[in-house]
Each structure stands twice: as C-alpha cells, then as structure tokens.
Phi, psi and omega in degrees: 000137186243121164288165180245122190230118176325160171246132170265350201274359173264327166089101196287158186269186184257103148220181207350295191301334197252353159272319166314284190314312182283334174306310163285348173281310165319309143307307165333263164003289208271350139312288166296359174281296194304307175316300201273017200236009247239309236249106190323323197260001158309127162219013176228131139232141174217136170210161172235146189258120165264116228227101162267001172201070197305324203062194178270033161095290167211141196280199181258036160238019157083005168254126179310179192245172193307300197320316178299299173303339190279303219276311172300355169257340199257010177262280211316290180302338175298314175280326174301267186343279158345295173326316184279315181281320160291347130004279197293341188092009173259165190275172209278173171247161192234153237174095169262128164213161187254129178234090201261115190256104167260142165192136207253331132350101182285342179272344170278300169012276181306294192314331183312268160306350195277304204267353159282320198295357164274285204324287194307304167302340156284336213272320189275328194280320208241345207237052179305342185268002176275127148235108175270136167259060194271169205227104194256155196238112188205085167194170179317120215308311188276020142292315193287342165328307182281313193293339157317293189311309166316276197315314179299298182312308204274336154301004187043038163270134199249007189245091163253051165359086192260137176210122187206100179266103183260154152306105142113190189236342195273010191265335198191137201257163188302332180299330162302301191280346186296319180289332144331277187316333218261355208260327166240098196315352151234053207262134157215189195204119189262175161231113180226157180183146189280146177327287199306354174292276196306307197325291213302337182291306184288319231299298195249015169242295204256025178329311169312318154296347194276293186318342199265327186292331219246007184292341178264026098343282161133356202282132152270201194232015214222346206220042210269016191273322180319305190307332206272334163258010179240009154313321168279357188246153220261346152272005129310280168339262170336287153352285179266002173289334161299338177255355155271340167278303184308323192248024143275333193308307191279024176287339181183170210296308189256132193200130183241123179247043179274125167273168191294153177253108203250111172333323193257348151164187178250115172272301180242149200247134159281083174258121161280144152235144191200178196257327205238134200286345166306323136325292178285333192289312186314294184332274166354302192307291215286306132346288173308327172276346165248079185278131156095044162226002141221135175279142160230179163237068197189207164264173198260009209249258185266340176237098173260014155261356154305074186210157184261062188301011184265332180258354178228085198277013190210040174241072162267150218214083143288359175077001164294170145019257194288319148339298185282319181292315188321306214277339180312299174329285168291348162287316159357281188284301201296305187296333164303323178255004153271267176338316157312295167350301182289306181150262165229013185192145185181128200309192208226334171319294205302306173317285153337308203293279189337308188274334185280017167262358188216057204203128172237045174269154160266171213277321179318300179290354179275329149266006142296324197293322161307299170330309178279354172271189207232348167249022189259150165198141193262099184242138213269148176303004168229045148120330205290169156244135208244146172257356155303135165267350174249054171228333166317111193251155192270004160305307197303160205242105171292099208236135159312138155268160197299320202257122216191127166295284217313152140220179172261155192306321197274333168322309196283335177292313193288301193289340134337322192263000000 
C-alpha cells in the first residue's frame, strides 16, 4: 500500500475525514478536562500529551492541527475553571503538561515549530496559570517512544494522553500499545488508520484471522482489491469493524472500534483506548453529540458486536436520533439480563465496568432505561430508591424486583419442573 503523505511544506490540505476527527478530539479533551479538574480542594492537574505523529500545527485554510488543538483547549479550560472559582470563593487552579510533539517528516517537523512558537508564547504570556512543557521531537514515532517513556518517569506523570495519527500500518507496532496501556493507569490513546492499512497488514502477517473475519463476505484473503467496492455498504462495515476489534480488543480494558463516517465509504477508523469505564463512557457521550460522524454495524444496546450480519442487513448505529431511540429499546431487554448474571443485584460501579466494553449507548439513555423498566429498581447504599435517572451514582445498588416479567432461562426452566 503507498501511503499519503502531507506536503506540509506547501500548507497541507484539511481533509474530511481529520476534520470529522479533530471535531471529536476536540470536544473529547475539553471534557476530560473538566470531569478531571472538578474537585473543589484541587489546586494542581498535571498530565501529559504525546503528539507521535503531530504534523506541521496547521493546515492551509489556517485550522489547526491536533498539537494546537490540545494547547486551545488547556487555554479555554484553565481560564473557564479559574473564572468559576473565583466566583465560588475557591482557590484558583494551575494546570501542568508535558507536550511531547514527534514528527518523523523533516517538513512537517519544521512547519511544526514555525506554528507552536506564537501558540506557545500566547499560552505563557495570557495563561499564567497554564504551564507547558513542550518537548519536540523528529523522529520515528517508535524510536522516540522510549524516550517519551523517559520524559514521562522522571516527570511522575500518571494522566497521560497518546494521539497517535499514523500514515500507513508500520508505524507503530501493537505490542507499543499494549505497553502504553499497561505502563499508566490513566493512560488513553486515540488511534486513526485507514481500513486498507490493517488489511494489507493482516493480508501478509495473519491471512488466517483476515480470511476467517471477511468469510461470510465471499472474500478470500489473497484476494483483497475486491473490498475497495465494497467500502460503502454497510456489511463492509461490520466486517471490519469486527476485525479491528478482535485485533485491538485486548490492547486495553476499554477499545471504542468506530469508524469515521466518510461519503465515500468507511475508511478510516478513530480508535480509542482506555483503563477507565469513565473514559470510554465521556467518549460514547461525545459521540452522540457529533452524532453520524462515526459509525458502528451492529447491535445498539450492550453487546455490539452480538450480531448475525448476515441477517441483520439494516443495522447501521450513527449515534443519531433514531439510534439512540433503537438503542433505548434494547436496553430495556438487555439490562435486566445483564444483572441476573450477577444474580438478582449489582453495584452500579461494577455494572458501568462490565457494559462499557461493549456498548455505543449513552450514559443518559443507559439510565433512562433502568428507571423505565418495570423489573428494575435503583436503591442508594442507605436504602432509599431512586427516581430520576440523573441522580444515579456509581455508588448506587442495581436490583432485580421481587415481582417481574423477566426471569433468566434456568429460573424458568426450574419453575417449569
């Protein structure tokens, strides 16, 4: 496969698919600032960002690039946050990060340095309470890895951030992310890569998972130029998203394998990763508000990747509207018997770990649906119940009622005999 690679040095264009993508990185962020900056007796956050393939900063119609976008959000947020507190009568908050910028592109490079150096210099001058540390970089992202991994120890940072937009499949090998995750416990990772990348990638390390994932396809794996017409149909879709989940899945607890939603088919995949079901839950969120700009093909409620694709030719999941009503539906039926599992009650912490690896629901509609079922009840650790769905806490107590339509098949079976 011959990668595409920007000319930054002509001022690369913006297109569709990394504007979709910065529109969700962008929100994504100023979320997670806010969820981790939240805590009244806060008066520090520190995290750090890693840019392994930053590019040159801004493109030519002048909108920024990821590395930019990080530092306009950690302004926007620093100053809100302050703002609010001195409000409130609290004390202000201060905001550190190590901004390790890589690009192994000598043209990106440069362009790279040309457009953080105002950005950075706005950021020291207007933002005291902001501190950056950037750290540039121009080289293969996994040579600069370990030295990332340095940068990181002697600095103790545990909030860490990899956004790492590669050209191509060769850049960065699966064993780096697996080593990511395991190396910080509030470690995430966004990941894009074009479909036709991992193809060409399993096509010549694993043909045996690739022919086995593309088989009710008709596709062989020796024969993969076929697939380029079947990018726009929606069992294309399933297919790979099924075959970027099985050969992503285990890189970390929580991995969201949704594609960018592209006119011209689905190409390109957006992956997150992350340690935390709080993480992937914000993600979901965030999703839903740029609802039909990343896809799923599957079902809409907790396992979403349960499906028969052969028989469920009209299950595409934009995270829109009529989406959100599908998946309200199937939560109904799913969540009582995901709790039965457990037995007849199960902490709502616990509840969260357990769906969010396999769930493109929002947090709203997962707790309207508890509220609204008729075998469900939320009860608070001192007894009470609760009725509101945006009063639920992950503290809070999931419980089968005594009296239920539901049962689980061996209850019914038992009762039968």
């Amino acid at each position: 496969m011959v990668e595409k690679r920007y000319r930054w040095e002509d001022g690369a264009t913006l297109e569709e698919h990394s504007r979709r993508k910065h529109k969700i990185l962008r929100e994504y962020f100023a979320r997670y600032l806010e969820v981790r900056c939240r805590l009244p007796q806060q008066s520090r956050f520190r995290l750090a960002i890693v840019e392994g393939f930053a590019g040159g900063g801004r493109y030519q119609c002048g909108s920024p690039g990821s590395p930019v976008i990080f530092v306009e959000e950690l302004q926007a947020a620093v100053s809100a946050f302050n703002i609010r507190r001195a409000a409130d009568g609290m004390s202000p908050l201060d905001i550190e990060c190590l901004l390790v910028l890589n690009d192994e592109d000598d043209r990106a490079f440069k362009s790279l340095q040309q457009n953080l150096q105002p950005v950075l210099a706005t950021a020291k001058e207007q933002f005291p309470r902001l501190h950056l540390h950037p750290e540039f970089r121009n080289l293969p992202f996994e040579a600069v890895y370990p030295e990332a991994k340095e940068l990181l120890a002697r600095g103790a940072y545990r909030n860490v951030i990899f956004n790492l937009d590669q050209c191509g499949h060769s850049h960065i090998n699966r064993s780096t992310l697996i080593d990511i995750m395991r190396s910080y416990s509030s470690a995430e990772i966004f990941y894009t890569f074009a479909i036709q990348a991992l193809l060409a990638f399993l096509r010549q390390n694993n043909p045996t998972l690739l022919a086995s994932q593309l088989r009710y396809l008709d596709v062989k794996s020796e024969d993969i130029s076929v697939l380029e017409g079947l990018m726009n149909k929606q069992t294309w879709l399933g297919a790979a998203e099924r075959l970027v989940f099985n050969f992503f899945g285990d890189c970390a607890p929580f991995v969201s394998p949704f594609s960018i939603n592209n006119q011209d088919g689905w190409r390109y995949w957006l992956i997150h990763f992350a340690n935390s079901y709080r993480a992937r839950q914000v993600y979901n969120d965030v999703l839903h508000k740029n609802s039909s700009m990343q896809a799923h093909f599957g079902r809409p409620g907790l396992d979403m990747l349960s499906y028969d694709p052969s028989n469920d030719a009209n299950s595409l999941f934009l995270f829109d509207v009529s989406g959100r009503e599908e998946s309200k539906r199937q939560l109904l039926e799913d969540i009582p018997r995901l709790v039965s599992e457990f037995g007849d009650v199960v902490n709502v912490g616990e509840f969260y770990q357990s769906i969010y690896k396999l769930t493109p629901a929002h947090t709203n509609d997962i707790h309207q649906a508890i509220i609204e079922n008729p075998d469900m009840e939320v009860r608070t650790d001192t007894g009470g119940e609760r009725r509101s769905p945006n009063t639920i806490t992950s503290q809070d107590i999931l419980r089968l009622k005594l009296q239920r339509s539901f049962f689980p098949m061996f209850l019914d079976k038992k009762n039968n005999e």
